[in-house]
BAFIRO-159029 format. One line per 5 residues: number of its first residue (from 1); their letters; for each residue x, y, z of C-alpha. Coordinates in steps of 0.25 Angstrom, whole numbers, plus 5000, padded with zeros to 4 digits. Layout:
BEGIN
NUM> a> X Y Z; ... $
//
This chain:
BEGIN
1> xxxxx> 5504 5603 5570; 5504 5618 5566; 5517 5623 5564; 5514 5635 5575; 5514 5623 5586 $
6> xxxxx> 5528 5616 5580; 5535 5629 5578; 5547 5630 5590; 5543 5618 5597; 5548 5615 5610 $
11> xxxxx> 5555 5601 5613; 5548 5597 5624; 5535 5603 5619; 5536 5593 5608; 5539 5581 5614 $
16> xxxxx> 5527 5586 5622; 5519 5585 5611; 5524 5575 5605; 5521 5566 5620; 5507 5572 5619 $
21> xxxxx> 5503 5569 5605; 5500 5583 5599; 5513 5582 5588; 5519 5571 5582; 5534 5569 5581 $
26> xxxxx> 5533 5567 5566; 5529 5583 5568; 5537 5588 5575; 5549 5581 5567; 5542 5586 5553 $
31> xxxxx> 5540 5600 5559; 5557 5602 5564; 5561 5596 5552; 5550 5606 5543; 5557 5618 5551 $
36> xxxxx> 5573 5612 5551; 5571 5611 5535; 5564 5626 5533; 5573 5634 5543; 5585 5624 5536 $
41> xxxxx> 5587 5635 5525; 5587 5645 5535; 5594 5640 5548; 5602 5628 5542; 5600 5623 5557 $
46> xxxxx> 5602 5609 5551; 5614 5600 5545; 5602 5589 5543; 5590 5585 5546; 5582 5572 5547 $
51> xxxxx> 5570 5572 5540; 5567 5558 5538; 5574 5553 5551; 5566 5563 5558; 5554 5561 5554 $
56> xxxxx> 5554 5545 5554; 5560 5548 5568; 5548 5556 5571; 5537 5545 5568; 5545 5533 5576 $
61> xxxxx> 5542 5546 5588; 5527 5547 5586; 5528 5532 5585; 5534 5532 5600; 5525 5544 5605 $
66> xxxxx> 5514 5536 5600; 5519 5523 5607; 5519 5532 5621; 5535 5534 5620; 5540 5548 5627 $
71> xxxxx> 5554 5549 5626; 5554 5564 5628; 5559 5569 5615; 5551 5560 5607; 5547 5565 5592 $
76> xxxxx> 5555 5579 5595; 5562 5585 5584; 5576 5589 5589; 5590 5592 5581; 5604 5590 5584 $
81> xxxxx> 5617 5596 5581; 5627 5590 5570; 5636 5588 5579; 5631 5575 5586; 5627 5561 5580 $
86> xxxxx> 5616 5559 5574; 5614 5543 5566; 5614 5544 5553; 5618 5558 5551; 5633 5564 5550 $
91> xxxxx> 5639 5573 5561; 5646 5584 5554; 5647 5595 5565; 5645 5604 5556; 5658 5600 5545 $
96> xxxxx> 5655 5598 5529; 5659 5583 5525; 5651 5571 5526; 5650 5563 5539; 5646 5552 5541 $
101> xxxxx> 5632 5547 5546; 5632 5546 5562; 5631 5531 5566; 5626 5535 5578; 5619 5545 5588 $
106> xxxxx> 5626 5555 5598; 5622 5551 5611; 5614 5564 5612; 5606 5561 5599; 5604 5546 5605 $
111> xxxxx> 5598 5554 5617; 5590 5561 5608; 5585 5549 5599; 5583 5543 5614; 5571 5554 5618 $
116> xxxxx> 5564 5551 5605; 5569 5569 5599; 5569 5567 5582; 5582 5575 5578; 5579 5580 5564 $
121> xxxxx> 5593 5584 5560; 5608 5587 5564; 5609 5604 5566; 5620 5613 5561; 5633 5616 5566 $
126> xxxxx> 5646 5624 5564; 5660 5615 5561; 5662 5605 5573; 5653 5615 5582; 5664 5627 5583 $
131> xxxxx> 5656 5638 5582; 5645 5647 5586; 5640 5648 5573; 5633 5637 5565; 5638 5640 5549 $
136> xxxxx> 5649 5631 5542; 5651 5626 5527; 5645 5612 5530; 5629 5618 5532; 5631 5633 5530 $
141> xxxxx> 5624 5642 5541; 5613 5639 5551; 5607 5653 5555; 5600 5657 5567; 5585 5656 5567 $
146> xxxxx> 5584 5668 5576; 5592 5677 5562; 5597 5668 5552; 5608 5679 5547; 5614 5673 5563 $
151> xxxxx> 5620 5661 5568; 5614 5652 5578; 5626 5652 5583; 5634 5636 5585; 5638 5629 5587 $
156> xxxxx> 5623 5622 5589; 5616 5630 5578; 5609 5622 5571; 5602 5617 5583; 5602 5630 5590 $
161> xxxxx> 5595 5635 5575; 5585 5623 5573; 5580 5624 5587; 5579 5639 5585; 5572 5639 5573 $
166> xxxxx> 5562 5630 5577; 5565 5616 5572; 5569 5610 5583; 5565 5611 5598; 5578 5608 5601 $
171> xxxxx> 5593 5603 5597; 5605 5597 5602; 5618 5608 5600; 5631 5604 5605; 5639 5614 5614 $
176> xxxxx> 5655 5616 5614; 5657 5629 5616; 5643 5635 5616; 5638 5628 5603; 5624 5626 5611 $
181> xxxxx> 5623 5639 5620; 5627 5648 5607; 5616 5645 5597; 5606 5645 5607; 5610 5658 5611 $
186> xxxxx> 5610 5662 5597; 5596 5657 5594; 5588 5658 5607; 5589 5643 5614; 5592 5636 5624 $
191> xxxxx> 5604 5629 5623; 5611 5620 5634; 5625 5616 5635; 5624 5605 5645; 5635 5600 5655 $
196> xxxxx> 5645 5591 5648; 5642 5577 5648; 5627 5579 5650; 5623 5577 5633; 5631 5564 5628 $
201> xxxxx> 5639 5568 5617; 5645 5558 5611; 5661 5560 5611; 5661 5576 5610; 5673 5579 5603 $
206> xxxxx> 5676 5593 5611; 5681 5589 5623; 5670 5592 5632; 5665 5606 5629; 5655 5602 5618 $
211> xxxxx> 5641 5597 5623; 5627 5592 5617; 5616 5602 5621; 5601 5607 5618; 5597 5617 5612 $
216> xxxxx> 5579 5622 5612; 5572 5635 5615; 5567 5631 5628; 5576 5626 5641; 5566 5614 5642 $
221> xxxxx> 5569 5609 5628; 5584 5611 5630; 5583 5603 5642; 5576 5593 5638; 5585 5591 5626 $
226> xxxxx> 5596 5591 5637; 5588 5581 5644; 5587 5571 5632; 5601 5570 5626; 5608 5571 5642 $
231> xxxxx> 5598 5559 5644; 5594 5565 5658; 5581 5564 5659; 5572 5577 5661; 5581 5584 5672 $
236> xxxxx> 5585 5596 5663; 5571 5597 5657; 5567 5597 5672; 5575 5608 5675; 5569 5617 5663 $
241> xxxxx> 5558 5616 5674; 5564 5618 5687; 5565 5634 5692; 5583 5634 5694; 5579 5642 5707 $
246> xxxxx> 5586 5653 5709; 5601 5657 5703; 5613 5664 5704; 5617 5667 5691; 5631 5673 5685 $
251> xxxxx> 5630 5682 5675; 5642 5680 5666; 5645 5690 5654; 5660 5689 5653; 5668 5681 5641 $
256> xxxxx> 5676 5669 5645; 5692 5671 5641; 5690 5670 5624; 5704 5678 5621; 5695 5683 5611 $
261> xxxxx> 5688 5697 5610; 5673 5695 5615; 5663 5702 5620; 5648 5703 5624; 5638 5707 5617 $
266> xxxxx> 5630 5716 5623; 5617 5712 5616; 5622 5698 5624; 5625 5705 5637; 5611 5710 5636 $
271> xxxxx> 5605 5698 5632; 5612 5689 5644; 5609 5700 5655; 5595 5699 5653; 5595 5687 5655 $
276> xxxxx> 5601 5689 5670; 5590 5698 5670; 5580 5687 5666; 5586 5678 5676; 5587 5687 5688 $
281> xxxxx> 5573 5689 5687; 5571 5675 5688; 5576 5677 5702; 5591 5674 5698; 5603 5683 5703 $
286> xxxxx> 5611 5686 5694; 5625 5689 5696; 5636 5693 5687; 5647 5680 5688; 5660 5678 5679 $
291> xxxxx> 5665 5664 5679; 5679 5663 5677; 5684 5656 5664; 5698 5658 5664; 5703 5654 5651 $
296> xxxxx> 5694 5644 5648; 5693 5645 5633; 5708 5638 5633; 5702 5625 5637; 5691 5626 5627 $
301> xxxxx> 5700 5627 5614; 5708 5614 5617; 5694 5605 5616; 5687 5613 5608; 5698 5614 5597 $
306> xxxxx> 5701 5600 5597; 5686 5596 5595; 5687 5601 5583; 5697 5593 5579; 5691 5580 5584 $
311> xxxxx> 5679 5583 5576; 5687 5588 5563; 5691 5573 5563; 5675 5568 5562; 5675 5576 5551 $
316> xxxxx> 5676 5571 5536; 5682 5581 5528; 5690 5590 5536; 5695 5600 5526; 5679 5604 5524 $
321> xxxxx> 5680 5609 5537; 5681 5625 5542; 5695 5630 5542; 5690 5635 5556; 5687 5620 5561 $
326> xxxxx> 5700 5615 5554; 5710 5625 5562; 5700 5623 5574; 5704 5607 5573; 5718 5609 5571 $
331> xxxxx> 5720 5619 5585; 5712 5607 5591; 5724 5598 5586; 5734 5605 5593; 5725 5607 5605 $
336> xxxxx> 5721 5591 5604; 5733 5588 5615; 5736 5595 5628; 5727 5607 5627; 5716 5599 5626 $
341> xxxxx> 5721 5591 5640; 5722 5604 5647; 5710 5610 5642; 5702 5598 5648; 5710 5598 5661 $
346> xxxxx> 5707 5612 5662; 5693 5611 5664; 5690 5607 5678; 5697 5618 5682; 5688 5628 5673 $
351> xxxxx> 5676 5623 5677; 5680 5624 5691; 5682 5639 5689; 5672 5643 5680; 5665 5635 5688 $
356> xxxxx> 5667 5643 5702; 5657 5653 5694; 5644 5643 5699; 5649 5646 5714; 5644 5659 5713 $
361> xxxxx> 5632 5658 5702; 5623 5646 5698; 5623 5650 5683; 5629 5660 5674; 5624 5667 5665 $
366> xxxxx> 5631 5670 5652; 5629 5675 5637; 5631 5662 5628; 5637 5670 5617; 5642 5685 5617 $
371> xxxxx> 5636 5691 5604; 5622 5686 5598; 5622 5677 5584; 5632 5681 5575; 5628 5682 5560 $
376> xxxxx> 5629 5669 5551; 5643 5671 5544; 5650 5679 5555; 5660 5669 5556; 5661 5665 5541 $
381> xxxxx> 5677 5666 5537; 5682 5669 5550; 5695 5663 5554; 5695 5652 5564; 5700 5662 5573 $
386> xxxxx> 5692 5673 5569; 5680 5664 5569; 5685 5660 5585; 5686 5674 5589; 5670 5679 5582 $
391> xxxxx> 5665 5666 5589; 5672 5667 5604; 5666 5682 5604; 5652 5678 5600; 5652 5664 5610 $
396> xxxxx> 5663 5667 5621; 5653 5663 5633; 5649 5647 5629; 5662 5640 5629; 5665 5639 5643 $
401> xxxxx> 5654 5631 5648; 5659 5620 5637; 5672 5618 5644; 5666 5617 5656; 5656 5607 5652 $
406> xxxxx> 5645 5615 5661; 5630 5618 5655; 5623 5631 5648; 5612 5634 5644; 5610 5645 5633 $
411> xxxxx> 5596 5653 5636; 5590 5664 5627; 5595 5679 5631; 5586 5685 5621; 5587 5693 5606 $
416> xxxxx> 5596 5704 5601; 5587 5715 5594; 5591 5708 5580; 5582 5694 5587; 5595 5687 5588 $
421> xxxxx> 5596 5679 5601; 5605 5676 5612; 5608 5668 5623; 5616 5667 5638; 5620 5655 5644 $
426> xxxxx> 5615 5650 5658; 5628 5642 5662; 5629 5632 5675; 5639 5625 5681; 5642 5608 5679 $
431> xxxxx> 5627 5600 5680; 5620 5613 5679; 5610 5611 5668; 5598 5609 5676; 5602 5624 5684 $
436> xxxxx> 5603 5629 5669; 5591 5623 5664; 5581 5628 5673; 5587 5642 5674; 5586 5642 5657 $
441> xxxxx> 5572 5637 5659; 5569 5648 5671; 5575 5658 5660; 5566 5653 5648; 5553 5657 5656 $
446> xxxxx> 5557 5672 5656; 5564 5674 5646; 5554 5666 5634; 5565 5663 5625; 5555 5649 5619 $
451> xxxxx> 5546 5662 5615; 5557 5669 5606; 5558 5662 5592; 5566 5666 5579; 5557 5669 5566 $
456> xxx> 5555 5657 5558; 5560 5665 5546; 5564 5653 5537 $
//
């Protein structure tokens, strides 16, 4: 295989190939691995990789291929984030201290194993997933492939970085407050936060708002990732294909109550309203529609905060950890009890609200984050409130979908004049991935993002 053909290959394209006999698994393994190990000095996308495993894995593919097996991922090199098990391997979510070895796969990565996809490592990620940046003491930096001086954002960077950079067609992410739709944004992907409940997650610690999600250049890949690890058969895939007839979609620029200072970038605004554009001339209106959020943010603290506690338990050597994630665990102590009751309680009520916004539109339209990829080391010896304020103002519009448990896509809004890109969020009501999916993928033929790579400078 020349390398021009196994640069930036597509998910389904491979499996496709694979099917027809034009590449080998072995291949396509050897060639993710050969592109995770170069850009690794670079991009530190990886906490691991699995050369041998991969590679053995690989040739019991070709074996199946050979033997007429089709299980629709079958011999695709894919990666996952560190925060799911993966046998044989540690979970460290992103801490310092040795873990022990996995015992057994996540449901998701059983899923994955099931559809015949080779996962070639574990992907980085900040401390327990707190952040939209993807840097901590335990690995060091992962950068953005796009500009390597800016983060790919987090918390999924590693997978949103090795599918950028090419290694990868695609990666599972996980998503609690944006940690999906935010370095997809940052490093032109795709990114769905599905409904909750619709990926397995194994006993996620967070109280409902974190789900396991895709993340691939295309909508078809992302969906067909969904597809695989929501065991649902082709319907998402199918709806990549299927026109989403015609919408009313909200227009939504405004910030959800932070009670910090936030605002817009206009570079963003820009980007987002494009978009509109972009989607109006599809044969969409386009309307401008604020949902009404309330003060949300007071039920997210309660079961955000006291994840990090749960999870700072898992962990081996606490006192290795960021002083940011021990104070974030112990407000999650004393939020452990009733908070955490009434913030659960609360959420029919806010989905009924928020949710009276789909009575009017179909979708909304949103930015994913308010400001484009922040240097690496903008938040470097901040204070823990310090670092809370720099990050609400640069991610202030993600969260909410989270305690909602609603779907969102991230889509590709274009680059700033620097080539850094950004994203807006296409966001549904409960069930509305397929509506979502087949708009992204409506978007996609217009707007060409698959066309836009980032230098292979490594």
């Amino acid at each position: 295989m020349t390398a021009t053909r196994l640069d930036f290959p597509g998910l389904a394209a491979q499996a496709a190939q694979l099917a027809a006999g034009e590449v080998t698994a072995v291949e396509l393994v050897a060639a993710a691995l050969r592109r995770a190990h170069t850009s690794q000095p670079t991009l530190n996308a990886f906490r691991c990789l699995r050369d041998d495993e991969a590679l053995a894995e690989a040739a019991d593919a070709d074996r199946r291929l050979k033997a007429g097996d089709r299980a629709p991922l079958l011999g695709v090199p894919v990666a996952i984030k560190d925060d799911v098990d993966l046998t044989g391997l540690p979970t460290a979510f992103g801490c310092s201290g040795e873990f022990p070895a996995a015992t057994a796969d996540a449901p998701a990565v059983a899923l994955l194993r099931q559809a015949g996809a080779v996962i070639i490592g574990k992907t980085n990620t900040p401390e327990l997933g707190q952040w939209p940046f993807t840097e901590g003491p335990a690995f060091g930096a992962t950068r953005n492939p796009w500009h390597p001086g800016h983060t790919p954002g987090g918390s999924s960077g590693g997978s949103a970085a090795a599918v950028a950079s090419g290694a990868v067609a695609a990666a599972l992410g996980s998503d609690g407050a944006g940690s999906v739709r935010i370095p997809a944004a940052w490093t032109g992907l795709v990114g769905i936060k599905p409904q909750r409940g619709r990926i397995p997650d194994g006993g996620e610690l967070f109280h409902g708002l974190t789900v396991l999600g895709p993340l691939a250049r295309t909508v078809g890949d992302a969906a067909l990732l969904l597809d695989v690890t929501a065991a649902t058969g082709r319907t998402f895939q199918a709806a990549a294909t299927r026109e989403p007839g015609k919408l009313r979609i909200g227009l939504s620029t405004r910030i959800p109550f932070t009670a910090t200072r936030t605002r817009l970038d206009p570079v963003v605004e820009r980007a987002v309203r494009r978009l509109a554009e972009s989607l109006a001339g599809l044969g969409h209106e386009i309307v401008e529609a604020e949902p009404d959020y309330g003060l949300i943010g007071l039920t997210f603290l309660p079961r955000s905060l006291t994840g990090v506690r749960d999870w700072t338990l898992r962990v081996p050597d606490r006192a290795g950890l960021d002083p940011r994630t021990r104070s974030n665990a112990g407000h999650g102590r004393l939020l452990a009890g009733p908070a955490l009751r009434l913030a659960r309680a609360l959420e029919p009520g806010l989905q009924r609200r928020i949710g009276s916004v789909f009575g009017r539109v179909d979708v909304l339209l949103t930015p994913t984050t308010a400001t484009p990829p922040p240097p690496v080391g903008a938040f470097d010896g901040l204070s823990g409130w310090a670092t809370d304020q720099a990050m609400i103002a640069a991610c202030p519009y993600a969260w909410p979908w989270n305690v909602l448990g609603w779907p969102g896509i991230n889509v590709p809004a274009g680059l700033t004049d620097d080539g850094l890109p950004l994203g807006a969020q296409l966001l549904g009501p409960s069930h509305a991935e397929e509506r979502l999916i087949s708009l992204a993928a409506q978007l996609e033929e217009v707007e060409r993002w698959p066309d836009r790579q980032p230098a292979a400078s490594w």
